[in-house]
C-alpha positions as MATLAB code, in Angstrom:
seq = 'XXXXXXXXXXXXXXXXXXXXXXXXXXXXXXXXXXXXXXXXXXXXXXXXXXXXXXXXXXXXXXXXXXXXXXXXXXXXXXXXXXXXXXXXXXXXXXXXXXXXXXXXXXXXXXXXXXXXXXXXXXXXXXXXXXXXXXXXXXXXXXXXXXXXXXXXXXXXXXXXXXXXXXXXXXXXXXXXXXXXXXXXXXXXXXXXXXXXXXXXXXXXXXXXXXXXXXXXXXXXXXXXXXXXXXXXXXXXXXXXXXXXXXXXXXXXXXXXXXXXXXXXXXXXXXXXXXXX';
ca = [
      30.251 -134.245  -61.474;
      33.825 -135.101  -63.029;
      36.309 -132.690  -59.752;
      37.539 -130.061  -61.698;
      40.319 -128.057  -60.297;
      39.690 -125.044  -57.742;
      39.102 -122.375  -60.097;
      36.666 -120.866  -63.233;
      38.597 -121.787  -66.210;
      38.599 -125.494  -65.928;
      36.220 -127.294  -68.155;
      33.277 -129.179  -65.710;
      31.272 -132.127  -66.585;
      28.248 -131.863  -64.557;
      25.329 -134.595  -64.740;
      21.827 -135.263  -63.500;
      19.622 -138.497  -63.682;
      15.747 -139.215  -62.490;
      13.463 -141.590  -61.931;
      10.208 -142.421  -61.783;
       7.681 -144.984  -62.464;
       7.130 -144.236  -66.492;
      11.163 -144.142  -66.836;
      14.430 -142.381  -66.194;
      16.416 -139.322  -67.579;
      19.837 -138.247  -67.431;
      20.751 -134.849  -68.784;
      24.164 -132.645  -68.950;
      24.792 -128.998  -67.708;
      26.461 -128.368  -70.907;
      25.005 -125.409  -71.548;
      25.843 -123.862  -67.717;
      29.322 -123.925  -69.054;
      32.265 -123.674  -66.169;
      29.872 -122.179  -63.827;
      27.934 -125.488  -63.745;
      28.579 -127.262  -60.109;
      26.871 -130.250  -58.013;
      24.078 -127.887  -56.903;
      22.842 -127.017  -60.002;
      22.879 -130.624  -60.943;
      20.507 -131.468  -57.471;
      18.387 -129.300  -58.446;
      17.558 -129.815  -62.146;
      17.124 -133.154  -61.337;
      13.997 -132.205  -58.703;
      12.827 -130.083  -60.944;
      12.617 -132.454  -63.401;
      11.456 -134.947  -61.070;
       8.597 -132.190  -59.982;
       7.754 -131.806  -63.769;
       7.042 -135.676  -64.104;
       4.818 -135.851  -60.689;
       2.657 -132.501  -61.800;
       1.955 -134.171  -65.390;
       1.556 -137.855  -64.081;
       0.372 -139.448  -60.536;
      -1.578 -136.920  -57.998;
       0.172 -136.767  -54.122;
       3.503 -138.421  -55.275;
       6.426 -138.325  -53.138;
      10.087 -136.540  -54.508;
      13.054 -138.506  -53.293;
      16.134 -136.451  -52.863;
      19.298 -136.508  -51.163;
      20.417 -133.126  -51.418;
      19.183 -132.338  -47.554;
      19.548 -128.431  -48.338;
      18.003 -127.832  -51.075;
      14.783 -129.831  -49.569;
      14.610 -128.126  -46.432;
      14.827 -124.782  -48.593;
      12.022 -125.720  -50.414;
       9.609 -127.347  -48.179;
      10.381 -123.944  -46.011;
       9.245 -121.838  -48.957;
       5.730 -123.673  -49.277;
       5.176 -122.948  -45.814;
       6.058 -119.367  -45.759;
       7.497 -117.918  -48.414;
      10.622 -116.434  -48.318;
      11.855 -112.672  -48.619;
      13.246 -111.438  -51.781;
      16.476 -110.778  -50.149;
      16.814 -114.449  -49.182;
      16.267 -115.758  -52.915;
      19.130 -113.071  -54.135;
      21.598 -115.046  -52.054;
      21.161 -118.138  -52.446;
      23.983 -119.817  -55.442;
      22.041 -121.349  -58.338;
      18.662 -119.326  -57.161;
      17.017 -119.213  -60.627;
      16.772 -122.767  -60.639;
      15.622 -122.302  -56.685;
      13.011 -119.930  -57.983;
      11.884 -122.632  -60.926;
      11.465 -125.170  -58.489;
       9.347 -123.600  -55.661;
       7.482 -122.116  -59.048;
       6.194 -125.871  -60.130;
       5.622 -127.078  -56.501;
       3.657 -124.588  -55.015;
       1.754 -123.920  -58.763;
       0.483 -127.568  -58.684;
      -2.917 -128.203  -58.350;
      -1.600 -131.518  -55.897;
       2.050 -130.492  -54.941;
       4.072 -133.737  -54.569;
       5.848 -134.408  -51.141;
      10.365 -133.813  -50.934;
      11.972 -135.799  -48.777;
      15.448 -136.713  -48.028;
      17.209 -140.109  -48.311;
      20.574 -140.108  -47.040;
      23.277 -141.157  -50.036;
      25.364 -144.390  -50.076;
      23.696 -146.453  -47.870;
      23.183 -149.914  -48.259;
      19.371 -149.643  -47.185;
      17.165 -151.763  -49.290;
      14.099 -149.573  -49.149;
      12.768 -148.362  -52.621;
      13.830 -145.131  -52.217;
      17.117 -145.853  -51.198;
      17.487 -148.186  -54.179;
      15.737 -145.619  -56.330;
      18.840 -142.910  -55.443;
      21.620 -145.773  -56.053;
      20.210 -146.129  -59.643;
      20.427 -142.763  -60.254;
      23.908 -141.816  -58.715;
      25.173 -144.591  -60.809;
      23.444 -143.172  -64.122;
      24.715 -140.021  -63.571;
      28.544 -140.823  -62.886;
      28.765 -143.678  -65.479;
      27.162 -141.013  -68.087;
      30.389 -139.379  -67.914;
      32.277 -142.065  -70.085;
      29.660 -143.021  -72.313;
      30.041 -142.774  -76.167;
      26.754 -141.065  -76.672;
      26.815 -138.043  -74.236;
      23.463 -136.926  -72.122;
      21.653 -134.141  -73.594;
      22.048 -130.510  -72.684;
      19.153 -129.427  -70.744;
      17.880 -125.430  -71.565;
      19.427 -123.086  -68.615;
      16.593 -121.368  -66.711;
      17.262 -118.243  -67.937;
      13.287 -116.888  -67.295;
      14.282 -117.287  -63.395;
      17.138 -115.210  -63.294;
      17.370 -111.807  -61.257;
      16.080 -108.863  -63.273;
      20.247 -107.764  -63.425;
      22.784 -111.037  -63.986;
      26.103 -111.112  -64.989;
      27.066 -112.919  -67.843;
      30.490 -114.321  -69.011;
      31.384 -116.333  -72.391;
      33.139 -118.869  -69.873;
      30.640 -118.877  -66.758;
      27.331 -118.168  -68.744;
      24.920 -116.117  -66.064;
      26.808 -115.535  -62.790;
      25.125 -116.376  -60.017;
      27.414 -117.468  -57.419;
      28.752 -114.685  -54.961;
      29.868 -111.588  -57.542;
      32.549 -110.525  -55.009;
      34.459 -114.087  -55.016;
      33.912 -114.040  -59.411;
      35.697 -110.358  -59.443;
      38.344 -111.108  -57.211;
      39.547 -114.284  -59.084;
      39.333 -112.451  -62.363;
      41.307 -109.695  -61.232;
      43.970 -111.705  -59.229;
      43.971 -113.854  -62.736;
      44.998 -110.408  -64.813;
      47.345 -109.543  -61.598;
      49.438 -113.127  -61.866;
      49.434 -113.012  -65.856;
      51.091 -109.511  -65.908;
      55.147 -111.091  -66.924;
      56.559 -108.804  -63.991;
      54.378 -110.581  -61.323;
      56.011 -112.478  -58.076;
      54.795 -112.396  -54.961;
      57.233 -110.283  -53.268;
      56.638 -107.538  -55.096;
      52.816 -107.865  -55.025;
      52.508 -108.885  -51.315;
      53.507 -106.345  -48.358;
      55.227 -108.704  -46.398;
      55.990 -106.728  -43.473;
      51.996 -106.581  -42.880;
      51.763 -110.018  -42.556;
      52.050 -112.019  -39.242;
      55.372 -113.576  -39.563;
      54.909 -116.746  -36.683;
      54.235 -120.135  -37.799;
      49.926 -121.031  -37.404;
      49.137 -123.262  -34.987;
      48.890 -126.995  -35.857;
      45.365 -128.328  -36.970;
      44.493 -131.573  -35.143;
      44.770 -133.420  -38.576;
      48.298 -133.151  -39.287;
      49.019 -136.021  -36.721;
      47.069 -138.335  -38.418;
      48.701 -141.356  -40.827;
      46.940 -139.215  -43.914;
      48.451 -135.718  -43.340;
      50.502 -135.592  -45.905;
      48.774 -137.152  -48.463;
      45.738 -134.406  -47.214;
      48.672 -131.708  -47.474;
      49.464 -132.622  -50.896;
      46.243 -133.034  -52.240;
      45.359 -129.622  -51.336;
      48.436 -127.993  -52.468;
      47.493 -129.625  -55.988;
      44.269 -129.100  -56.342;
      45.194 -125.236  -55.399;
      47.856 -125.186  -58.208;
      50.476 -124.242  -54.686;
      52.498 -127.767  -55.526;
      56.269 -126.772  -55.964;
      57.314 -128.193  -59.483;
      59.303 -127.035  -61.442;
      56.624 -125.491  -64.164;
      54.707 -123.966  -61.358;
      58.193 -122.308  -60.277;
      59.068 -121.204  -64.004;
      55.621 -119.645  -64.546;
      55.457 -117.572  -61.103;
      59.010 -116.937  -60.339;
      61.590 -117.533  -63.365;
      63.705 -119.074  -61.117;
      63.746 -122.985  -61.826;
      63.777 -125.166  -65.216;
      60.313 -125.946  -66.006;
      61.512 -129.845  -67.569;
      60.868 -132.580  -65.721;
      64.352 -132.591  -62.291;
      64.506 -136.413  -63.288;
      66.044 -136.506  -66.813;
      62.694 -136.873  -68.538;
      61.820 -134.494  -71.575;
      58.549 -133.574  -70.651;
      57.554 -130.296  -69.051;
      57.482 -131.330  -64.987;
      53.624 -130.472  -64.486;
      51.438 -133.134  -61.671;
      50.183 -135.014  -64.350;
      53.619 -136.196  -65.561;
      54.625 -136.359  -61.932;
      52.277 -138.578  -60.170;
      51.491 -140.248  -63.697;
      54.043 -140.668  -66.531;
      57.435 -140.141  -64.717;
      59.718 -143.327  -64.315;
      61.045 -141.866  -60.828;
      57.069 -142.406  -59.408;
      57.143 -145.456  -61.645;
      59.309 -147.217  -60.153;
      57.972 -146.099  -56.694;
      54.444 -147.242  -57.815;
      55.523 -150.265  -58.322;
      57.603 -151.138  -55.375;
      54.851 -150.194  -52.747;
      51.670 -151.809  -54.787;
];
């Protein structure tokens, strides 16, 4: 999966790749849209992979190194599991799809887990290498994977559905709240001091986590003010409060966003090059 940033608007590139003995596969989540993520990705590649060992060799053994999703599974064909617990699980049609093919095989194959990234030279641990690699270097190829169908005969009898997210079927109560904190921060009168009740809020400083000590704090800190759109620049500023220029504080013309910080300015330019 190509990290997109923290919220439902930003485009995702999510990839899967199998395989087996008569050859591999690597499809896209294309059609998932933005609500595509990792998980789906796991999964549509064991269901795949369950596809191939149902139509091919009898008592075959499904590699995997998504440790949840096998453990889910493989607790399913022993007892199966409530209705309630399928309705919260994220990505549970494809759940449902998967325990469908398994336990619906006349010789179910075996899951198993293989831990990720080791240097192991058993088959199976070579077998998951290949595949990892297939399905990150798919994301710069010229001719793009193809879009597998979404499992839309798997869904629950009532799914949301959004132009952007497709069928909703992570937590509705986190989807609502972003999309109405989204129409709250868009309104031209919004800043926080007139949306937050300050007064309600604990006013002492939080007690230090244990990782703010170490020689990476601050590049952890900055990360995650990034990747949660919190960084202070100057656009970020303009947009929320109307208080600051939005152009770039060093005498570039270009708006001052974090690409053209960390990327195209000649202040972090020369920095760059100094410390490499």
């Amino acid at each position: 999966m190509v990290p997109a940033r923290v919220n439902f608007e930003c485009v995702r590139s999510v990839t899967f790749a199998v395989t087996a003995v008569s050859g591999s596969l690597v499809g896209s989540l294309d059609n998932y849209a933005n609500g595509a993520t990792i998980l789906h990705g796991e999964l549509y590649g064991l269901i795949v992979a369950a596809l191939l060992a149902r139509a091919g060799v009898q008592n075959s053994e499904i590699h995997s190194d998504h440790l949840n999703a096998i453990r889910i599974i493989n607790s399913s064909l022993v007892s199966p599991l409530p209705s309630h617990s399928w309705s919260t699980l994220p990505a549970r049609s494809l759940y449902r799809w998967l325990s469908s093919i398994i336990s619906s095989s006349p010789t179910p194959p075996t899951l198993s887990h293989i831990k990720a990234h080791m240097t192991s030279s058993s088959l199976p641990a070579q077998a998951n290498a290949i595949v990892n690699a297939s399905a990150r270097q798919s994301h710069t190829r010229l001719i793009c994977p193809y879009p597998v169908p979404s499992a839309t005969f798997t869904l629950d009898t009532f799914s949301l559905y959004s132009s952007r997210l497709k069928f909703v079927e992570s937590p509705v109560l986190s989807v609502l709240t972003y999309i109405l904190s989204r129409s709250a921060a868009a309104n031209p009168t919004f800043t926080p001091r007139n949306t937050l009740a300050l007064p309600l809020y604990d006013s002492h400083a939080p007690p230090e986590h244990p990782y703010v000590r170490t020689p990476y704090a601050f590049l952890a800190l900055v990360q995650l003010y990034a990747r949660s759109q919190q960084l202070d620049t100057g656009s970020v500023r303009f947009t929320r409060l109307g208080n600051a220029s939005p152009w770039c504080r060093f005498g570039c013309k270009c708006l001052e966003t974090l690409h053209h910080l960390f990327v195209k300015c000649h202040r972090f330019a020369e920095m760059h090059n100094r410390l490499s």
